[in-house]
CHARMM-style PDB file with segment names, atoms N, HN, CA, C and O in Angstrom:
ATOM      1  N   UNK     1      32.066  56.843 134.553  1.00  0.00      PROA
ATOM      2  CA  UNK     1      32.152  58.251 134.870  1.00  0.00      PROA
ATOM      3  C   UNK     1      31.847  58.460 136.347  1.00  0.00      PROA
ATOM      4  O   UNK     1      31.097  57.687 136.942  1.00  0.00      PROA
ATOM      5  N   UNK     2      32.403  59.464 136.917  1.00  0.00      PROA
ATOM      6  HN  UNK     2      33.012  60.092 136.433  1.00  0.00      PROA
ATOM      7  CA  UNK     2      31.944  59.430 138.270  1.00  0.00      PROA
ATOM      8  C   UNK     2      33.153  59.388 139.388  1.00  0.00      PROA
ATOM      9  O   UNK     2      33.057  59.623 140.592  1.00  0.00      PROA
ATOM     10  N   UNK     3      34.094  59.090 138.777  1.00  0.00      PROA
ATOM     11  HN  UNK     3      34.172  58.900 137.799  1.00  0.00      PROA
ATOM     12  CA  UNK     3      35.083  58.766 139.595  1.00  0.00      PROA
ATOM     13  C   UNK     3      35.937  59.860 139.403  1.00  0.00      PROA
ATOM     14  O   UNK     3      36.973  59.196 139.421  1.00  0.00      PROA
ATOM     15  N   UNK     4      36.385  61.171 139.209  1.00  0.00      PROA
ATOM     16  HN  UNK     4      35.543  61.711 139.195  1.00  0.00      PROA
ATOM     17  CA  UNK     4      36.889  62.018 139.109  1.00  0.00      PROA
ATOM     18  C   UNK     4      36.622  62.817 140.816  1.00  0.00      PROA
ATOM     19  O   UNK     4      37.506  63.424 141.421  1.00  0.00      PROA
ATOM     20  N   UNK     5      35.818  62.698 141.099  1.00  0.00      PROA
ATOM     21  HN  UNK     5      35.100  62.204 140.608  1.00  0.00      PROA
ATOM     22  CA  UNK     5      35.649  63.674 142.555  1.00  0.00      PROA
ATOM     23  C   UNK     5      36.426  62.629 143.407  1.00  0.00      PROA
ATOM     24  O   UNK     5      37.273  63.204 144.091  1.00  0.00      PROA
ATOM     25  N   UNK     6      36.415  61.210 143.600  1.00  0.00      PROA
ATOM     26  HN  UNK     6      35.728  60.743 143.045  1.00  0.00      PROA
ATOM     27  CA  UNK     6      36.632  60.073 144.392  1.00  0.00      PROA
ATOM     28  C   UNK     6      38.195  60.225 144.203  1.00  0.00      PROA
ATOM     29  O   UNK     6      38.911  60.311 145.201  1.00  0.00      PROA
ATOM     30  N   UNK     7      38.784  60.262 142.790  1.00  0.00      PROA
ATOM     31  HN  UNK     7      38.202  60.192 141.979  1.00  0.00      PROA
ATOM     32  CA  UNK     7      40.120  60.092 142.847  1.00  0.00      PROA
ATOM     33  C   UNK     7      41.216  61.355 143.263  1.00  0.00      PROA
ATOM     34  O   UNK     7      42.278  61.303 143.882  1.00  0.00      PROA
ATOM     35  N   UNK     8      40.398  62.641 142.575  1.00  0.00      PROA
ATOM     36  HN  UNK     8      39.535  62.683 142.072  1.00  0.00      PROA
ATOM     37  CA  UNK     8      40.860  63.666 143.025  1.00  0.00      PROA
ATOM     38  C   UNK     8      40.896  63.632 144.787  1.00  0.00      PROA
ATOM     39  O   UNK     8      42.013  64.004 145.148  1.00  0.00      PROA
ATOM     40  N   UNK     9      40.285  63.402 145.596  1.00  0.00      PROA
ATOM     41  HN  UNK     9      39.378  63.100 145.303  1.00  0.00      PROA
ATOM     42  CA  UNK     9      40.426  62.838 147.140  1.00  0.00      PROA
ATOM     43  C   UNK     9      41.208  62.069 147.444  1.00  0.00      PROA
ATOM     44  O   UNK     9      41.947  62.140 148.426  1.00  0.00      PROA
ATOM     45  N   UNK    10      41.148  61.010 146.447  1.00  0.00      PROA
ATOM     46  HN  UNK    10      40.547  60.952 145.650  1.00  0.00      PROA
ATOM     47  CA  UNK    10      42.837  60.133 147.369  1.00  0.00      PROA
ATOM     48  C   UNK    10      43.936  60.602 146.739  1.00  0.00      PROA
ATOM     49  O   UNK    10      45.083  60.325 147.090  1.00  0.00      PROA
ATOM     50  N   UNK    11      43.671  61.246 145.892  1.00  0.00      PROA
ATOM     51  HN  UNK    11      42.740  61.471 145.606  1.00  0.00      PROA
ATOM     52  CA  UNK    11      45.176  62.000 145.183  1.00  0.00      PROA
ATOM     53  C   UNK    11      45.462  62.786 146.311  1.00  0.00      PROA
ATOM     54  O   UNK    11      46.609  62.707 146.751  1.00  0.00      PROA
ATOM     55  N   UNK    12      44.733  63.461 146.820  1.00  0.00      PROA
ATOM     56  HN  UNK    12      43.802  63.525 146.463  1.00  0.00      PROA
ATOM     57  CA  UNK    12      45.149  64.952 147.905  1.00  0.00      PROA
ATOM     58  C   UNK    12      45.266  64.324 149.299  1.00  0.00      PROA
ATOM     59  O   UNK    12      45.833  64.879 150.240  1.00  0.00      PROA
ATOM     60  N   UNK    13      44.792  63.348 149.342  1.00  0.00      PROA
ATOM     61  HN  UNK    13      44.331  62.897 148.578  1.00  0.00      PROA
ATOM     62  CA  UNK    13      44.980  62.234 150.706  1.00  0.00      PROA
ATOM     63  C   UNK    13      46.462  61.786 150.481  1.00  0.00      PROA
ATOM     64  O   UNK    13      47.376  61.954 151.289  1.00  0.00      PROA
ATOM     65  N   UNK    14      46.581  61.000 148.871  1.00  0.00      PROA
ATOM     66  HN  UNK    14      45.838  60.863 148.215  1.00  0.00      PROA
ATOM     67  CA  UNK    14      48.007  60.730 149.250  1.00  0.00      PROA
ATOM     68  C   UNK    14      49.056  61.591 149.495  1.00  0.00      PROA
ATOM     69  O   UNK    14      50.040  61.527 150.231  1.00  0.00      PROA
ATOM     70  N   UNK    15      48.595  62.486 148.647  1.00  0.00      PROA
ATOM     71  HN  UNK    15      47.796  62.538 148.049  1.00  0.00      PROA
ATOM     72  CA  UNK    15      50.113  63.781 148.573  1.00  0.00      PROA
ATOM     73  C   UNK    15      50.081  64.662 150.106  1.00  0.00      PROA
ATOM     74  O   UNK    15      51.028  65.288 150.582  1.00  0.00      PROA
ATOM     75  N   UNK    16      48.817  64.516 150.654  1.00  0.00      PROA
ATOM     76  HN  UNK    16      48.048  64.008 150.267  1.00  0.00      PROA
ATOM     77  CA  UNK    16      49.231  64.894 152.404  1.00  0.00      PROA
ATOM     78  C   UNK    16      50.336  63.956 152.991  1.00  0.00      PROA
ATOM     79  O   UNK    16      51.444  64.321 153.386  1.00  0.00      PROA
ATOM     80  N   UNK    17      49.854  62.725 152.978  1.00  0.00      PROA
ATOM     81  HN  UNK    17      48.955  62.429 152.657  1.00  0.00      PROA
ATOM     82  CA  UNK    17      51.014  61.836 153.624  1.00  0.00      PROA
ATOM     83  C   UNK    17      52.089  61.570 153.275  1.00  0.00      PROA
ATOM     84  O   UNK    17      52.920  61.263 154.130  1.00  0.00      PROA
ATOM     85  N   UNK    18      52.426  61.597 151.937  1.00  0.00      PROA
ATOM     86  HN  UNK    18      51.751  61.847 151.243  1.00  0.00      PROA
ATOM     87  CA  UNK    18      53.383  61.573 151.478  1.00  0.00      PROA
ATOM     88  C   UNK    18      54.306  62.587 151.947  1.00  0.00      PROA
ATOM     89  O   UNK    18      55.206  62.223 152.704  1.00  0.00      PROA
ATOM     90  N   UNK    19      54.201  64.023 151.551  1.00  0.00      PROA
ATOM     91  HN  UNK    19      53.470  64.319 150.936  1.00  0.00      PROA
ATOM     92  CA  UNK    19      55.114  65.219 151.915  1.00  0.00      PROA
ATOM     93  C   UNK    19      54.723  65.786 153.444  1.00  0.00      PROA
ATOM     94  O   UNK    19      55.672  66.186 154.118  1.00  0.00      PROA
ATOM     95  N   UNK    20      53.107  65.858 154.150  1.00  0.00      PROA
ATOM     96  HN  UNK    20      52.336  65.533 153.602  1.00  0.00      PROA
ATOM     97  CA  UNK    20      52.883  66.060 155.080  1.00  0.00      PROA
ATOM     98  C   UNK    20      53.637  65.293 156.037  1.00  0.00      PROA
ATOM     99  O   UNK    20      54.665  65.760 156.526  1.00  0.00      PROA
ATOM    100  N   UNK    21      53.235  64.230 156.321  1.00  0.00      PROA
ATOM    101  HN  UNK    21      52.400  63.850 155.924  1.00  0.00      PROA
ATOM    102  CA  UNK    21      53.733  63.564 157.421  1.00  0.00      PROA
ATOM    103  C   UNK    21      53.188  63.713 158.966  1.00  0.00      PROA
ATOM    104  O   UNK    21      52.842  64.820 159.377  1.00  0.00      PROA
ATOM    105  N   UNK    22      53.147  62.885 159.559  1.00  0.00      PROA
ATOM    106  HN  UNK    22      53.428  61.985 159.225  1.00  0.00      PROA
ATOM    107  CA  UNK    22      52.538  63.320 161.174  1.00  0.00      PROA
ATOM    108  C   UNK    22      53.622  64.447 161.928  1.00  0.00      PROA
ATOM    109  O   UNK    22      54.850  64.462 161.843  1.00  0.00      PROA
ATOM    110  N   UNK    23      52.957  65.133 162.491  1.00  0.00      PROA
ATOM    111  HN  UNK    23      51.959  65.121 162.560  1.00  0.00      PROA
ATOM    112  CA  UNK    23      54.097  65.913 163.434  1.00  0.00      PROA
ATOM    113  C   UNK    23      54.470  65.131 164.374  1.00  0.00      PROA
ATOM    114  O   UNK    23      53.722  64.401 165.025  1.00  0.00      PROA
ATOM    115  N   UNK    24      55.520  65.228 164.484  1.00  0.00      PROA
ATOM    116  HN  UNK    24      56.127  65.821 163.956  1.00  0.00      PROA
ATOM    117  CA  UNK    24      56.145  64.779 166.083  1.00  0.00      PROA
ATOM    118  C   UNK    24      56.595  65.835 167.086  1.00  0.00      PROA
ATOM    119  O   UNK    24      57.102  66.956 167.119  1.00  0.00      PROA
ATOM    120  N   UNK    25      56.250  65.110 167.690  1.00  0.00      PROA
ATOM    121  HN  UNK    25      55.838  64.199 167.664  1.00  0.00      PROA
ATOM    122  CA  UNK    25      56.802  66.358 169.151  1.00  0.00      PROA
ATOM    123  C   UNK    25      57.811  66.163 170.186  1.00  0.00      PROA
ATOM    124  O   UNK    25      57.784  65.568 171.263  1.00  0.00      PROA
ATOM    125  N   UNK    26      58.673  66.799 169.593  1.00  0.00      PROA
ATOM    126  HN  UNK    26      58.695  67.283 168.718  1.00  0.00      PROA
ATOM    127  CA  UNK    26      60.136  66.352 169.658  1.00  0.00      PROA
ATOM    128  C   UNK    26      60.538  66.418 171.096  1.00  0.00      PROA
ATOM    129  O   UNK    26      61.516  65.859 171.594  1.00  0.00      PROA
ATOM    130  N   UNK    27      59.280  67.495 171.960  1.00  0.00      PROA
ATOM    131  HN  UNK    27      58.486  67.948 171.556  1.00  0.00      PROA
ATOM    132  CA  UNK    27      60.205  67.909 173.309  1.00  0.00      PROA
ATOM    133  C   UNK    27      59.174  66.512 174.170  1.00  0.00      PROA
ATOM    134  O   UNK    27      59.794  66.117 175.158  1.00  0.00      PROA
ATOM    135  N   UNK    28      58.000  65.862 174.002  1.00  0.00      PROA
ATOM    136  HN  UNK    28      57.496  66.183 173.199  1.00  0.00      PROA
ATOM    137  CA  UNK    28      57.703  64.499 174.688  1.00  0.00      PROA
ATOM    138  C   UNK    28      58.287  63.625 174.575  1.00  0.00      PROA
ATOM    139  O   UNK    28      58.507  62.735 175.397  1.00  0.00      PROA
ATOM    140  N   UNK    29      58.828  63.802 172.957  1.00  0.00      PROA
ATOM    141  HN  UNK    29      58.649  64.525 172.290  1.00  0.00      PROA
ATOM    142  CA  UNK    29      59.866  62.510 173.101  1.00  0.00      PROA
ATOM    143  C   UNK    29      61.106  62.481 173.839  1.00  0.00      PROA
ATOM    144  O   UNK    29      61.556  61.524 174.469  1.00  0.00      PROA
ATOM    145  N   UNK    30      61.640  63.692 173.688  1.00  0.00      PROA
ATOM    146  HN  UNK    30      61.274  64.469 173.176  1.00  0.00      PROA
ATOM    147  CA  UNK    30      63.025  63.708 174.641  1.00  0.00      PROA
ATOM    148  C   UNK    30      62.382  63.527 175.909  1.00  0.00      PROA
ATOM    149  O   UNK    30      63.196  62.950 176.629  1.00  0.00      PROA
ATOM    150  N   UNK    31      61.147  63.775 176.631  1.00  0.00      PROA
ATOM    151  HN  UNK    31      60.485  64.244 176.046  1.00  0.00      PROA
ATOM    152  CA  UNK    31      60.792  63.735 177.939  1.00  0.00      PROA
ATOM    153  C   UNK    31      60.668  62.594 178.225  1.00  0.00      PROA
ATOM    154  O   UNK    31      60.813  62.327 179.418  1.00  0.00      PROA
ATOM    155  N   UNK    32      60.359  61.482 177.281  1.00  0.00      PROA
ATOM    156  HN  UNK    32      60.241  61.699 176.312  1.00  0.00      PROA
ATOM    157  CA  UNK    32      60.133  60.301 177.533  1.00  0.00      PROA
ATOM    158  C   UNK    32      61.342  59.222 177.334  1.00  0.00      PROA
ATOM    159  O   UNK    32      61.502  58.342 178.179  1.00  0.00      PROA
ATOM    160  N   UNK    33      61.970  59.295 176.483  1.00  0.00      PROA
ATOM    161  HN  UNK    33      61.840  60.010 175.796  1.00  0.00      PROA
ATOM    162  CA  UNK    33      63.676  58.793 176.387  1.00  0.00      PROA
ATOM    163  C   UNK    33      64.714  59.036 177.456  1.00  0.00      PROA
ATOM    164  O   UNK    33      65.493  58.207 177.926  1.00  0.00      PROA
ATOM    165  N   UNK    34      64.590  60.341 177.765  1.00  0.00      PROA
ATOM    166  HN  UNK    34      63.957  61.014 177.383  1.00  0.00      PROA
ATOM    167  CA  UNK    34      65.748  60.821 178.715  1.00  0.00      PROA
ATOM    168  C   UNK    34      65.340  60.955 180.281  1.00  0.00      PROA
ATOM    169  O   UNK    34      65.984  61.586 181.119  1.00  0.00      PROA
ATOM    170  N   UNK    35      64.017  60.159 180.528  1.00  0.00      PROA
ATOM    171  HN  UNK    35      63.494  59.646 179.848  1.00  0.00      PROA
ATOM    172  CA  UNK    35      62.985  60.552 181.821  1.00  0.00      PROA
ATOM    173  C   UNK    35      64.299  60.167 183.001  1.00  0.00      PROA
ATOM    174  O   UNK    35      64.565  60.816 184.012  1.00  0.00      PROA
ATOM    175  N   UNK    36      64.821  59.217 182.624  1.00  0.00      PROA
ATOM    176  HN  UNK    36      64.605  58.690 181.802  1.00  0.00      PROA
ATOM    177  CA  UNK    36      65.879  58.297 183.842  1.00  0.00      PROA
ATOM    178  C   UNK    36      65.892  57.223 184.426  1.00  0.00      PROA
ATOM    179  O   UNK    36      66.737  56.620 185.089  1.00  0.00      PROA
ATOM    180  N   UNK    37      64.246  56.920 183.934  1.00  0.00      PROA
ATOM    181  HN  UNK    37      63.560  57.411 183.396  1.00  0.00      PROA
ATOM    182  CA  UNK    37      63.761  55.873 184.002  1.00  0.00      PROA
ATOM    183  C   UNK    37      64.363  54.053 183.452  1.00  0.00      PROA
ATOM    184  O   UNK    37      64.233  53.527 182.346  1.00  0.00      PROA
ATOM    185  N   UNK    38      64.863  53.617 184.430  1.00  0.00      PROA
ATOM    186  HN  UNK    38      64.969  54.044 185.328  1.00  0.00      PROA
ATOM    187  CA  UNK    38      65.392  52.417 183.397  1.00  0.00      PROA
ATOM    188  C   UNK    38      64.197  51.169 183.009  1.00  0.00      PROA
ATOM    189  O   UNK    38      63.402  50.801 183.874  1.00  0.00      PROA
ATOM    190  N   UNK    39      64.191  50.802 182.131  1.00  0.00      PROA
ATOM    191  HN  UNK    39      64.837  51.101 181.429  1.00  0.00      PROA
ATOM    192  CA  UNK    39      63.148  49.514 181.410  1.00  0.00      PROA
ATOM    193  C   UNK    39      64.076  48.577 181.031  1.00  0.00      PROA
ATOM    194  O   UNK    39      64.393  48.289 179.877  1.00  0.00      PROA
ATOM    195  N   UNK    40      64.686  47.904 182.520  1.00  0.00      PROA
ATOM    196  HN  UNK    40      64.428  48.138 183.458  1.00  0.00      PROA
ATOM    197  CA  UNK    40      65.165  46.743 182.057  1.00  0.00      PROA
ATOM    198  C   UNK    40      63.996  45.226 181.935  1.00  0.00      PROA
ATOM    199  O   UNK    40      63.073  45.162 182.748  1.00  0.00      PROA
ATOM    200  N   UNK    41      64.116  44.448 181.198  1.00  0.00      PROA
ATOM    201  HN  UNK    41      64.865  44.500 180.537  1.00  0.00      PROA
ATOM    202  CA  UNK    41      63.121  43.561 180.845  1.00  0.00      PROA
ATOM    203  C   UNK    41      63.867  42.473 181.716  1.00  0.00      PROA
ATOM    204  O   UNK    41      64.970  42.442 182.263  1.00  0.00      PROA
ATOM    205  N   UNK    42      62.703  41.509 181.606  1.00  0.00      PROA
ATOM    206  HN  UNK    42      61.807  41.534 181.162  1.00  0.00      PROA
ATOM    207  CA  UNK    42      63.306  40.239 182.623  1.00  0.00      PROA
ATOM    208  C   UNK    42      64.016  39.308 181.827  1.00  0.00      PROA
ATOM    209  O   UNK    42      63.718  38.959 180.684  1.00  0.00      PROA
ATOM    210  N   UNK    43      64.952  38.942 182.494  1.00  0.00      PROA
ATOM    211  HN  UNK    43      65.194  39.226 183.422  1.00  0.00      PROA
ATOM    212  CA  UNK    43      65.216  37.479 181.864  1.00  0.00      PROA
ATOM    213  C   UNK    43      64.499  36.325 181.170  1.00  0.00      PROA
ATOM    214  O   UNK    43      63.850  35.595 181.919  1.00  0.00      PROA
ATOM    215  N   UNK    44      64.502  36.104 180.186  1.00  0.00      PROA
ATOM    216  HN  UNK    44      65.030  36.696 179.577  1.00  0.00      PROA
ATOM    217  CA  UNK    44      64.197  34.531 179.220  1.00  0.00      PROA
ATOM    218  C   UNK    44      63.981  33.698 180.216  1.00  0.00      PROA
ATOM    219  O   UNK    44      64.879  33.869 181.040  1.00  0.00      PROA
ATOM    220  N   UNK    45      63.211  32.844 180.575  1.00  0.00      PROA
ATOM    221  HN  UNK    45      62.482  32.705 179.906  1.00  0.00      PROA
ATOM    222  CA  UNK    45      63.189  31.341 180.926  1.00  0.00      PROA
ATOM    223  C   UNK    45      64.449  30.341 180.327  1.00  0.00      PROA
ATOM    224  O   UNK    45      64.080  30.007 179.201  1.00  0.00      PROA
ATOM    225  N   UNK    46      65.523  29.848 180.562  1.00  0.00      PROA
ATOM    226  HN  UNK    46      65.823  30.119 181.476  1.00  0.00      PROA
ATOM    227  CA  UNK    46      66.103  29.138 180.060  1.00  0.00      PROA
ATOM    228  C   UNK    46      66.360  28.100 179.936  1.00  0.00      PROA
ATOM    229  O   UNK    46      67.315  27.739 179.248  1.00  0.00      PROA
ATOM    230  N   UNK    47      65.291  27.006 180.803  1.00  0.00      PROA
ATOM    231  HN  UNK    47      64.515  27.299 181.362  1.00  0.00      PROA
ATOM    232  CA  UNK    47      65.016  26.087 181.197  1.00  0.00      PROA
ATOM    233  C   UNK    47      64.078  25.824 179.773  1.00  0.00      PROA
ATOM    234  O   UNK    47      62.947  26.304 179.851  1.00  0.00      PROA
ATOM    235  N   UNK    48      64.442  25.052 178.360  1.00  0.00      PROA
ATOM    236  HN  UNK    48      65.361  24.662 178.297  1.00  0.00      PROA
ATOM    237  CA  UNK    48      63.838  24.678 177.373  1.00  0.00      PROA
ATOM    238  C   UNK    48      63.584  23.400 177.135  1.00  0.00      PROA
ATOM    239  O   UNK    48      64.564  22.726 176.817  1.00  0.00      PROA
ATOM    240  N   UNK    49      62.299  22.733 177.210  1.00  0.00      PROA
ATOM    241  HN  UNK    49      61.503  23.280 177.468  1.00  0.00      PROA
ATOM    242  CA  UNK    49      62.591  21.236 177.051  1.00  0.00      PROA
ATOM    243  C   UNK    49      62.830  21.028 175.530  1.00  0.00      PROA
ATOM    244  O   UNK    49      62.193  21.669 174.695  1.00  0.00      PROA
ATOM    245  N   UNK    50      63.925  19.956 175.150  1.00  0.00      PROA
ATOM    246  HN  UNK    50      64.443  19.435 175.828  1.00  0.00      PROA
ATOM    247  CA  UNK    50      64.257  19.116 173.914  1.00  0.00      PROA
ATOM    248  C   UNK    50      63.271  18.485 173.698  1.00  0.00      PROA
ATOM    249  O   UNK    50      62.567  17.776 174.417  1.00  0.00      PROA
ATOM    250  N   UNK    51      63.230  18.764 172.663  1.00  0.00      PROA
ATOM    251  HN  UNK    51      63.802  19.340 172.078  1.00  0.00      PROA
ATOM    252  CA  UNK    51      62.459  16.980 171.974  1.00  0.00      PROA
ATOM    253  C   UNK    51      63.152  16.218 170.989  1.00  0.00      PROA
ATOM    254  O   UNK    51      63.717  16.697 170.006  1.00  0.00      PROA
ATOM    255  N   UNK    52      63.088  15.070 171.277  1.00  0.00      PROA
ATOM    256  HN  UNK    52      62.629  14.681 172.075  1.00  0.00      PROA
ATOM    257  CA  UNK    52      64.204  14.576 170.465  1.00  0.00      PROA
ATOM    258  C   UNK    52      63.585  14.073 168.977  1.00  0.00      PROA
ATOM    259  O   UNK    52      62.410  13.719 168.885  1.00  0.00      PROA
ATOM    260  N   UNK    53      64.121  14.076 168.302  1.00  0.00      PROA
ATOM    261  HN  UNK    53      65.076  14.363 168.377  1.00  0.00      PROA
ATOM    262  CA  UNK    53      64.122  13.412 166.981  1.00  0.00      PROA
ATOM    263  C   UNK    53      63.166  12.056 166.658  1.00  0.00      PROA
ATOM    264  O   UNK    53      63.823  11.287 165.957  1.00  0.00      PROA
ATOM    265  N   UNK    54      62.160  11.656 166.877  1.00  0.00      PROA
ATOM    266  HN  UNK    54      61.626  12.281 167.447  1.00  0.00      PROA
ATOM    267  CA  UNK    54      61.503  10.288 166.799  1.00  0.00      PROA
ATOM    268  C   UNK    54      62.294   9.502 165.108  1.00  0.00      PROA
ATOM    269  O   UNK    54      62.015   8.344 164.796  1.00  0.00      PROA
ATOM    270  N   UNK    55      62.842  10.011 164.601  1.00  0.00      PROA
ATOM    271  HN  UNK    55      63.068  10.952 164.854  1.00  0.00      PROA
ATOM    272  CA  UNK    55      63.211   9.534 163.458  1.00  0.00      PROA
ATOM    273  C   UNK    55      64.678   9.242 163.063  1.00  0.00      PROA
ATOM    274  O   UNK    55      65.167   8.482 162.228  1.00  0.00      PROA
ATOM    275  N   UNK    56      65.213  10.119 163.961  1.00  0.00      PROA
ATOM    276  HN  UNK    56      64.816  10.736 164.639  1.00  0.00      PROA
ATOM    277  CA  UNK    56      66.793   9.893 164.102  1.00  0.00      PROA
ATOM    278  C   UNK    56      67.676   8.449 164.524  1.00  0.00      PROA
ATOM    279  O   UNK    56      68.883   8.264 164.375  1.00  0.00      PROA
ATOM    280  N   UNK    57      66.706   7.551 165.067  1.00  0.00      PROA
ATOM    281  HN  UNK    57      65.725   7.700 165.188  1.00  0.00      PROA
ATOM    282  CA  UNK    57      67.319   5.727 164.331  1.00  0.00      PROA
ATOM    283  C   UNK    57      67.261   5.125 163.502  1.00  0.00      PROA
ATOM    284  O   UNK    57      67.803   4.026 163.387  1.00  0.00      PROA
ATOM    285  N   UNK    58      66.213   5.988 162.244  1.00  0.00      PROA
ATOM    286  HN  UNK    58      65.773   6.881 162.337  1.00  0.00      PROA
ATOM    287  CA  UNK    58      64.997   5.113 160.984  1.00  0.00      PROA
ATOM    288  C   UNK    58      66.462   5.026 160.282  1.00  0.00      PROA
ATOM    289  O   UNK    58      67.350   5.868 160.415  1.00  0.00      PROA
ATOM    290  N   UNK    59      66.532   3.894 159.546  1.00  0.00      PROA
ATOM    291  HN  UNK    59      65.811   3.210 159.437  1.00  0.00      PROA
ATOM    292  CA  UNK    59      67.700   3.441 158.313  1.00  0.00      PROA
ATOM    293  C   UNK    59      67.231   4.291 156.981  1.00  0.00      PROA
ATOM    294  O   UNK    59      67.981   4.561 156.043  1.00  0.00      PROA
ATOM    295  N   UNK    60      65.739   4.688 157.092  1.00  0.00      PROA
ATOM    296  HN  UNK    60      65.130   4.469 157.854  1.00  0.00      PROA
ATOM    297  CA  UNK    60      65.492   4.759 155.835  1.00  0.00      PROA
ATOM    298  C   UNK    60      64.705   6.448 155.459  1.00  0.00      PROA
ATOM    299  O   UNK    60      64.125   6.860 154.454  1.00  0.00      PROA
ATOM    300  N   UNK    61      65.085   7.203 157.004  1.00  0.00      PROA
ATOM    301  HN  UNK    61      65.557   6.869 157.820  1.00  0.00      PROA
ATOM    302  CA  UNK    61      64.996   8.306 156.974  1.00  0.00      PROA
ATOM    303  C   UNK    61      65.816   9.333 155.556  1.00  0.00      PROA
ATOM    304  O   UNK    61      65.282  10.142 154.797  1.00  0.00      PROA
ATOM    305  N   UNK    62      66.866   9.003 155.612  1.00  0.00      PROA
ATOM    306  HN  UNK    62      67.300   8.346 156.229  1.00  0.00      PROA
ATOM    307  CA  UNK    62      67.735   9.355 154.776  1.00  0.00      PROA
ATOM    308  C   UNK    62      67.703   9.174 153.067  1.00  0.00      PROA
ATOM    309  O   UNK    62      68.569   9.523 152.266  1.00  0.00      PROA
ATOM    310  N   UNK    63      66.102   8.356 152.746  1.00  0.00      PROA
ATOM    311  HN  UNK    63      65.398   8.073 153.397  1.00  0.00      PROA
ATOM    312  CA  UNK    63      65.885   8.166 151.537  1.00  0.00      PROA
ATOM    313  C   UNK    63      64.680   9.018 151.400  1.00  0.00      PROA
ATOM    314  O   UNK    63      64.374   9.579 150.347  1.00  0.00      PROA
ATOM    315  N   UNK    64      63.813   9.116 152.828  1.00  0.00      PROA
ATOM    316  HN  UNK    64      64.062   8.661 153.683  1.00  0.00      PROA
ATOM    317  CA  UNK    64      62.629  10.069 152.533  1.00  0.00      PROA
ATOM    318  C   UNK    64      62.892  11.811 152.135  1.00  0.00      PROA
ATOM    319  O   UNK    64      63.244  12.621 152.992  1.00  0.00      PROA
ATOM    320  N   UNK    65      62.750  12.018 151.299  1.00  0.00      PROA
ATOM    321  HN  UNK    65      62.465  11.359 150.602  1.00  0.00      PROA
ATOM    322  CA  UNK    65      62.379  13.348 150.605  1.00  0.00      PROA
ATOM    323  C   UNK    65      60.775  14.222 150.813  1.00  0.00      PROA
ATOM    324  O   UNK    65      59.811  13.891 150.123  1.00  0.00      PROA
ATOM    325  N   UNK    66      60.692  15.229 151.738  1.00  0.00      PROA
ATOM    326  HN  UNK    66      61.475  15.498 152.299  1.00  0.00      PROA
ATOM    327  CA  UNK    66      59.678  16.092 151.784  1.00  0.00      PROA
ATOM    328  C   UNK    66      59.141  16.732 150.741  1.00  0.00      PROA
ATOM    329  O   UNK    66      57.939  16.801 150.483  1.00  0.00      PROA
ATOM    330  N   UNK    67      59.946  17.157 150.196  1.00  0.00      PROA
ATOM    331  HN  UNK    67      60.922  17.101 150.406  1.00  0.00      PROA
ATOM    332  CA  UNK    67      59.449  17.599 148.376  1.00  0.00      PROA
ATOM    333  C   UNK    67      58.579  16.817 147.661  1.00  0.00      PROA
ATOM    334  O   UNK    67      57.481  17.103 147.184  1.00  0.00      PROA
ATOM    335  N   UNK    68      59.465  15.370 147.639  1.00  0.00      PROA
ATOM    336  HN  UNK    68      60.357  15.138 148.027  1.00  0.00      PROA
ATOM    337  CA  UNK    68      58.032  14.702 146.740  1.00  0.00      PROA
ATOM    338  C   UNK    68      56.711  14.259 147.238  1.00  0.00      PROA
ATOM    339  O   UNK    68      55.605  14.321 146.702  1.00  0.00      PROA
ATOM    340  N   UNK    69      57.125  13.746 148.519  1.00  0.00      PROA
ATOM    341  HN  UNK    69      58.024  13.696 148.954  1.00  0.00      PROA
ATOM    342  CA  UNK    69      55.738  13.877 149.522  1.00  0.00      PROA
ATOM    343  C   UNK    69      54.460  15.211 148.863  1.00  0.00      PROA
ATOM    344  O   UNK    69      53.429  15.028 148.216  1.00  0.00      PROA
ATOM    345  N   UNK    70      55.120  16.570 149.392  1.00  0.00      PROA
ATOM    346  HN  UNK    70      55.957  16.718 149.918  1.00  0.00      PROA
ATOM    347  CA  UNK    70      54.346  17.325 149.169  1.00  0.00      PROA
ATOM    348  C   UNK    70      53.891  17.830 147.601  1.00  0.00      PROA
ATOM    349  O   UNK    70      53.098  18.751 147.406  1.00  0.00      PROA
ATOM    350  N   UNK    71      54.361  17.270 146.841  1.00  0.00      PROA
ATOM    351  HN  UNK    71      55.005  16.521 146.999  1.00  0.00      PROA
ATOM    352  CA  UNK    71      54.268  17.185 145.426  1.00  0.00      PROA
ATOM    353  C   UNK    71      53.328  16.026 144.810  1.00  0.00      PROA
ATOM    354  O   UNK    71      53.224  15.709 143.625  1.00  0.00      PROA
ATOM    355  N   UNK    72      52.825  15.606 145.670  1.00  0.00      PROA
ATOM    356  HN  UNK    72      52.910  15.863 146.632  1.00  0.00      PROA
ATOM    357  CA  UNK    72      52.325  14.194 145.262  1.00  0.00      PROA
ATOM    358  C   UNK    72      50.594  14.173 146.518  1.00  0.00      PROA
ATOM    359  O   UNK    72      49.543  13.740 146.046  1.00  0.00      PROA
ATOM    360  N   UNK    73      50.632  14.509 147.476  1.00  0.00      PROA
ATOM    361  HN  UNK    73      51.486  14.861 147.859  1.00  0.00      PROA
ATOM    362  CA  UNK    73      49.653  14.599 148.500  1.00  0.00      PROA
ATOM    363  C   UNK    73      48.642  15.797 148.269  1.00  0.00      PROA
ATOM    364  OT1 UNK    73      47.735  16.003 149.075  1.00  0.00      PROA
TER     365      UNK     73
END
């Protein structure tokens, strides 16, 4: 018993957010979208080092299975 005041509160908590919702303020946002301002971002680094495969000569790569490994360890 006891929980009737507690739930009645998040009931009226949820049903604010639910249908309430935050206001937005539509004329900062247009002030801030349409300022003229451009936000171009920089370029990626594209210089990525490879690493190669340490396993890509093994003969017997091609029989190892990760599944049972991890099924078994």
């Amino acid at each position: 018993m006891g929980r009737g005041r507690a739930k009645a509160k998040q009931t009226k908590v949820a049903r604010q957010l639910k249908y309430g919702g935050p206001q937005t303020d539509f004329d900062r946002l247009q002030a801030e979208i349409g300022s003229g301002e451009s936000h171009v971002a920089e370029p990626l680094e594209t210089d990525v080092d490879v690493v190669d495969d340490p396993y890509a000569d093994d003969p017997y790569a091609k029989y190892y299975d990760e599944d049972e490994e991890a099924e078994s360890g």
